[in-house]
C-alpha positions as CSV (number, residue, x, y, z in Angstrom):
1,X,28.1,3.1,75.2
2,X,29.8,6.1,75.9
3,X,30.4,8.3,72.2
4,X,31.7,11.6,73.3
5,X,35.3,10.4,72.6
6,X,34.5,9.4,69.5
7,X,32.9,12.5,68.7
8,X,36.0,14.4,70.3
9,X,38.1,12.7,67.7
10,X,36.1,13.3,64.6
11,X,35.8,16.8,65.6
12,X,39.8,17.3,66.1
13,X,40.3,15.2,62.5
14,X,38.2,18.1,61.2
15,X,39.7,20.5,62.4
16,X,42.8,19.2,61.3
17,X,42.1,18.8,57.8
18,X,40.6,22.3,58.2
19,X,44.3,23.7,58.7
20,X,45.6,21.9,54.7
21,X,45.6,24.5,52.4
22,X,46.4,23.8,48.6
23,X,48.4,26.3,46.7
24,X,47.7,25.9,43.0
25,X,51.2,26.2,41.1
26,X,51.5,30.0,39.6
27,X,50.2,31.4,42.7
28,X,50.8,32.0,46.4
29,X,48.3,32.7,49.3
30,X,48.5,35.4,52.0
31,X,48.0,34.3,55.2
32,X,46.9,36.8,58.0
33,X,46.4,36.0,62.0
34,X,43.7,38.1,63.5
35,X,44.2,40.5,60.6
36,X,47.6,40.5,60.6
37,X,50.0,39.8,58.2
38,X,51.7,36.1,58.9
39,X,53.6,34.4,56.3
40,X,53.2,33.0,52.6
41,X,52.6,30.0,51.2
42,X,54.0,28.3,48.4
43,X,52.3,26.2,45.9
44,X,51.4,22.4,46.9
45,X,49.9,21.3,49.7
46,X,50.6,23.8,53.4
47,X,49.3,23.5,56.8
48,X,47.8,26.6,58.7
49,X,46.7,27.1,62.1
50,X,43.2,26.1,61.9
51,X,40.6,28.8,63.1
52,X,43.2,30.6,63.9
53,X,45.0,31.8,60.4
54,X,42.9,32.2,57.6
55,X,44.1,32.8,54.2
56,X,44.0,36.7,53.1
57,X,44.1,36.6,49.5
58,X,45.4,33.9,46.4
59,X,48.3,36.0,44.5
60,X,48.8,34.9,40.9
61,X,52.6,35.1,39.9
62,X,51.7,34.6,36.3
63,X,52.0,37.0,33.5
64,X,48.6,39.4,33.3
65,X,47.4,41.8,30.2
66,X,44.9,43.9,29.6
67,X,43.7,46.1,26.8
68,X,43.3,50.1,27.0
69,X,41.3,52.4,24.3
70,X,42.2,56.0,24.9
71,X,42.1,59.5,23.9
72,X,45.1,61.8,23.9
73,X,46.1,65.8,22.7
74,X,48.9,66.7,20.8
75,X,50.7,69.6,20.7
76,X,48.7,70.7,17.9
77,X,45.6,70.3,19.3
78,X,45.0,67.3,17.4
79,X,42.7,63.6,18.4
80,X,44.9,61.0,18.9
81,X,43.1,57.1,19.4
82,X,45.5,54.7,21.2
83,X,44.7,51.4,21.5
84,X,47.2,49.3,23.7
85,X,48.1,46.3,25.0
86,X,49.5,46.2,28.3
87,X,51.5,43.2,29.7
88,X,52.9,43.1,33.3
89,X,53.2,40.7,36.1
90,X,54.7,40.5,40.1
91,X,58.2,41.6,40.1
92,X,59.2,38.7,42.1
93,X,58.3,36.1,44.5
94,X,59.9,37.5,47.4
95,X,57.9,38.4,50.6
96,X,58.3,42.1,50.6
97,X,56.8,42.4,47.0
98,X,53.9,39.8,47.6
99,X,53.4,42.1,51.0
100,X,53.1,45.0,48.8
101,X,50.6,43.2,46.3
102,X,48.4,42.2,48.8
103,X,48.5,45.2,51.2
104,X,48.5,48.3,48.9
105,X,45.3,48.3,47.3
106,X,41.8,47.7,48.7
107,X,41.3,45.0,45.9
108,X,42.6,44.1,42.7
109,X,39.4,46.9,40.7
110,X,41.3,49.5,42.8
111,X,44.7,48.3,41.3
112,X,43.6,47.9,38.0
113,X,42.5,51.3,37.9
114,X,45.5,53.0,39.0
115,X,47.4,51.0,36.9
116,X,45.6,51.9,34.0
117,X,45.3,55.7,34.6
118,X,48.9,55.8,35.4
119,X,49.8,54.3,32.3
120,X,46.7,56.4,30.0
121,X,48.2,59.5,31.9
122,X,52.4,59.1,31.1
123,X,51.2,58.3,27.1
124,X,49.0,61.5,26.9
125,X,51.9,63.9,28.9
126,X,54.3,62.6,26.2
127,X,51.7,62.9,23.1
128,X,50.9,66.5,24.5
129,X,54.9,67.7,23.6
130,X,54.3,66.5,20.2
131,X,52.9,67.3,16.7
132,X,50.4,64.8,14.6
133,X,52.5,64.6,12.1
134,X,55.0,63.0,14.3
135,X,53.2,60.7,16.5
136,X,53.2,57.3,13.7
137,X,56.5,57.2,14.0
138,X,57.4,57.9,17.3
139,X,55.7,54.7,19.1
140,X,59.2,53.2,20.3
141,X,59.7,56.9,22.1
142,X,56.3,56.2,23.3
143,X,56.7,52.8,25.1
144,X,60.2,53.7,26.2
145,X,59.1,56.9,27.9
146,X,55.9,55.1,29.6
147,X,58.2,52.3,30.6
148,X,60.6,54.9,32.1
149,X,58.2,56.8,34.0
150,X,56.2,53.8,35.3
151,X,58.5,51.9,36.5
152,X,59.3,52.9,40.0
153,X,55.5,53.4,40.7
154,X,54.8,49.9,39.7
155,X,57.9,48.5,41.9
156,X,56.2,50.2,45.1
157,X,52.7,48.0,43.9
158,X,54.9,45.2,43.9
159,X,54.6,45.1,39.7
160,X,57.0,45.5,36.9
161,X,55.6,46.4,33.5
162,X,56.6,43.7,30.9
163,X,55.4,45.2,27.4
164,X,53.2,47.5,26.1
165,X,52.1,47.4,22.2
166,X,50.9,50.1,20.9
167,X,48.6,47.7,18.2
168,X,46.7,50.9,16.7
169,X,46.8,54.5,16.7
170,X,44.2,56.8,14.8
171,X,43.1,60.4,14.0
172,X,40.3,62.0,12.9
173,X,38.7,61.7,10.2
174,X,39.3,65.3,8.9
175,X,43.0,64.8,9.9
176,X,43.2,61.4,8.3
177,X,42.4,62.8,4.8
178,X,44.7,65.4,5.1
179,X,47.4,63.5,6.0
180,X,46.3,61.0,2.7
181,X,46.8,64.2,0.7
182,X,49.6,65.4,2.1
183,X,51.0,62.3,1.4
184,X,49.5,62.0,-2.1
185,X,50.9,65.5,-3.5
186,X,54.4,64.2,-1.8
187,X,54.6,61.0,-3.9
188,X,53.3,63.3,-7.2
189,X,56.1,65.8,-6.7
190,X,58.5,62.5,-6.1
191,X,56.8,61.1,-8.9
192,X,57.5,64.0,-11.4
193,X,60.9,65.1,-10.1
194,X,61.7,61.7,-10.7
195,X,60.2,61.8,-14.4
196,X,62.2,65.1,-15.1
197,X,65.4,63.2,-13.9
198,X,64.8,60.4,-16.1
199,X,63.6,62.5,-19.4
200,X,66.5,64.9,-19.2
201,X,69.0,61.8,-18.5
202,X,67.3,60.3,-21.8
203,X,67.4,63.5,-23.8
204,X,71.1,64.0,-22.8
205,X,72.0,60.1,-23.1
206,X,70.2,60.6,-27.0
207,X,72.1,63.9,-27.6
208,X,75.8,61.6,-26.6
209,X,74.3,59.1,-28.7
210,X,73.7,61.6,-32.0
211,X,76.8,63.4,-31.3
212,X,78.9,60.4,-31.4
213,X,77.3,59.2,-34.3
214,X,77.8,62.4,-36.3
215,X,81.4,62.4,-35.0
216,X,81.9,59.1,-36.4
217,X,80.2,59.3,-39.5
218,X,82.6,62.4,-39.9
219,X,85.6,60.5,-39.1
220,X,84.2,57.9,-42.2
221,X,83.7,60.5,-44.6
222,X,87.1,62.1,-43.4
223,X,88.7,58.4,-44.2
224,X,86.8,57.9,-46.8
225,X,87.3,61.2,-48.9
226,X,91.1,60.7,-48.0
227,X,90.8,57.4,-49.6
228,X,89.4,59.0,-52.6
229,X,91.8,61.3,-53.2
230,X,94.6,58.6,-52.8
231,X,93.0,56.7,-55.2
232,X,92.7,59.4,-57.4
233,X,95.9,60.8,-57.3
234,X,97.0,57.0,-57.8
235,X,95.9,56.8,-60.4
236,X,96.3,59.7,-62.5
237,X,99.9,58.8,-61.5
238,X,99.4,55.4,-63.1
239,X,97.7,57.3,-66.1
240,X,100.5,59.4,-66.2
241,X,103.5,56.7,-65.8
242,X,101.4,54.8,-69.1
243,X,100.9,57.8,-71.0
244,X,104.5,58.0,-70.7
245,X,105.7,54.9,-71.2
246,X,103.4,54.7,-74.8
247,X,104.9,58.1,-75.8
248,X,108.6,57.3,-75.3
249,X,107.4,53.8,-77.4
250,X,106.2,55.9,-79.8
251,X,109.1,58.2,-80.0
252,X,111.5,55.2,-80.2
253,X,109.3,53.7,-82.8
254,X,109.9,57.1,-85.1
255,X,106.2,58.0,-84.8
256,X,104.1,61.6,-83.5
257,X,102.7,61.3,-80.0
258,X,99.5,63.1,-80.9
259,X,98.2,59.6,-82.0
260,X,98.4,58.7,-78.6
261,X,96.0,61.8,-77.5
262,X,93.7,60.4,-80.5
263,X,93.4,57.6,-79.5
264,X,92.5,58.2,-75.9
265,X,90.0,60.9,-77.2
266,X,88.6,58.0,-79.4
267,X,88.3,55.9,-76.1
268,X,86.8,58.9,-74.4
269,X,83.8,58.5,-76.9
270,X,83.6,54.9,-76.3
271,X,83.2,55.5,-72.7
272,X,80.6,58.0,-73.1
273,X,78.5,56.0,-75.5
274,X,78.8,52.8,-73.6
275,X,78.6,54.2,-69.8
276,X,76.5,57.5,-70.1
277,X,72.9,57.6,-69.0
278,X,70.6,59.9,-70.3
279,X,73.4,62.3,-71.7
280,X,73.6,64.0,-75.5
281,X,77.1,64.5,-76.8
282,X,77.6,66.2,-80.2
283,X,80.5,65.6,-82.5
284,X,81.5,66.5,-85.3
285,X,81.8,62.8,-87.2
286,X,83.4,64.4,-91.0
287,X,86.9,63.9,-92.0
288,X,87.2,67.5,-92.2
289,X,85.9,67.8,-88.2
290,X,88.1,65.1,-87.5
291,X,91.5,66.6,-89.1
292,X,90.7,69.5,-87.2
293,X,90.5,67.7,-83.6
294,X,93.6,66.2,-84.9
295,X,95.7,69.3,-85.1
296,X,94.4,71.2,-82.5
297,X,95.3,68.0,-79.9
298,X,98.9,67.9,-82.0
299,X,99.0,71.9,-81.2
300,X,98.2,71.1,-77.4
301,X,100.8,68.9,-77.4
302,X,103.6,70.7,-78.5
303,X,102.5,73.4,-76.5
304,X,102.6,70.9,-73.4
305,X,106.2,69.8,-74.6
306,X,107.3,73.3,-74.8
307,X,106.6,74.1,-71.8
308,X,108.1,70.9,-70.5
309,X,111.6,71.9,-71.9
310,X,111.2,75.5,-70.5
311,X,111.1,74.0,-67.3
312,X,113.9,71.5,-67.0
313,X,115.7,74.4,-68.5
């Protein structure tokens, strides 16, 4: 039995099935004849020429990161610690940029490290035009200036730089505690600026506060001392109107006023001994001491009277 065809066929099957390539999905395989570039495949299952093509190298389209920990000078010769994420990826899947991918580095070490001394070197030319004290707050500036001066170096690798997050940035320790007091001293001075606002706002707001009470407790006493004299005057006027009222009565009734000044000189006493407190008032009780107030108010009188007449005159 003759097996050489049989063998011929299993060995062309093989070969055959040597030529199916799978392409796992998120990547794309290089494929070189003799050394020389030939085409790409796409993910799924392909077909090369066996023995002849041979597959180059397996490109992964996917996004890629990688962390950095770097040093870098400022403009004051001051330490500055970066650590970084970096997050990038092919640019496309065209077959210029997956040509350049697989052609312009050595390997993918040789790419790594340029990538990562080309992005280490555009952070530390910008953090060398800058002070410490500015560098916290500038990390936007930072990315955006990386990303700016990266990017047409990564397009001729066949890359395009996605993100980079600047997670943590440090000093040294010296610099780090000086900062803290610099900081510090600034919130005290806030702190006591703010503490002489509010004291001199609550010594003014008190001195309002006083002066419109003593304006208004002026305004009462001004009220109040006019009411007084109103009621005063009022009533003297009333006193006056009754005293005479009971001396016209008296005159009509054929009898000497002075009894009216008597008798309110009687109801004087009466006052004083029923309303005073603590007061000694001497009189003179006889009939003689009483005659004698008598006249004198009767004397008083007619010297008002007189007076009186010399007036309307």
């Amino acid at each position: 039995m003759n097996l050489l065809p049989y063998i011929l066929a299993g060995f062309a099957i093989l070969i055959v099935l040597s030529g199916l390539v799978t392409v796992q999905q998120g990547t794309v395989a290089v494929v070189t004849m003799f050394g020389k570039y030939q085409r790409i495949l796409n993910p799924g299952l392909n077909f090369k020429i066996p023995v002849l093509e041979s597959i180059y190298k397996r490109i992964s389209t996917q996004n890629k990161s990688i962390e950095l920990d770097f040093q870098a000078i400022t403009q004051d010769q001051a330490n500055v610690y970066f650590k970084a994420m970096l997050l990038y990826s092919v640019i496309n899947n065209s077959e210029e940029t997956l040509k350049n991918v697989a052609f312009k580095f050595v390997n993918d070490r040789d790419f790594m490290t340029a990538l990562i001394r080309t992005i280490e070197g555009s952070i530390r030319g910008f953090v060398a035009t800058k002070k410490q004290a500015e560098i916290l707050s500038l990390r936007n500036e930072i990315v955006e200036s990386v990303k700016h001066n990266i990017d047409d170096v990564l397009e001729q690798w066949g890359y395009h730089l996605q993100d980079l997050a600047l997670n943590d940035i440090t000093f040294d320790e010296a610099i780090t505690k000086s900062m803290a007091q610099v900081v510090a001293s600034s919130n005290l001075k806030a702190a006591a600026e703010n503490e002489g606002q509010a004291l001199l706002i609550t010594k003014t707001k008190a001195a309002e506060a006083e002066g419109n009470a003593i304006k208004i407790s002026a305004e009462a006493e001004k009220i109040a001392a006019q009411m007084r004299g109103q009621g005063i005057a009022l009533f003297r006027k009333e006193v006056a109107k009754g005293m005479s009222e009971a001396a016209n009565e008296m005159k009509t009734a054929d009898l000497d006023s002075s009894f009216l000044l008597f008798s309110m000189w009687t109801e004087a006493i009466k006052n004083f001994a029923t309303d005073g407190k603590g007061n000694v008032i001497f009189l003179d009780g006889s009939t003689d001491g009483m005659n004698k107030t008598l006249k004198e108010m009767m004397a008083m009188n007619a010297l008002h009277n007189e007076e009186n007449s010399k007036t309307k005159k």
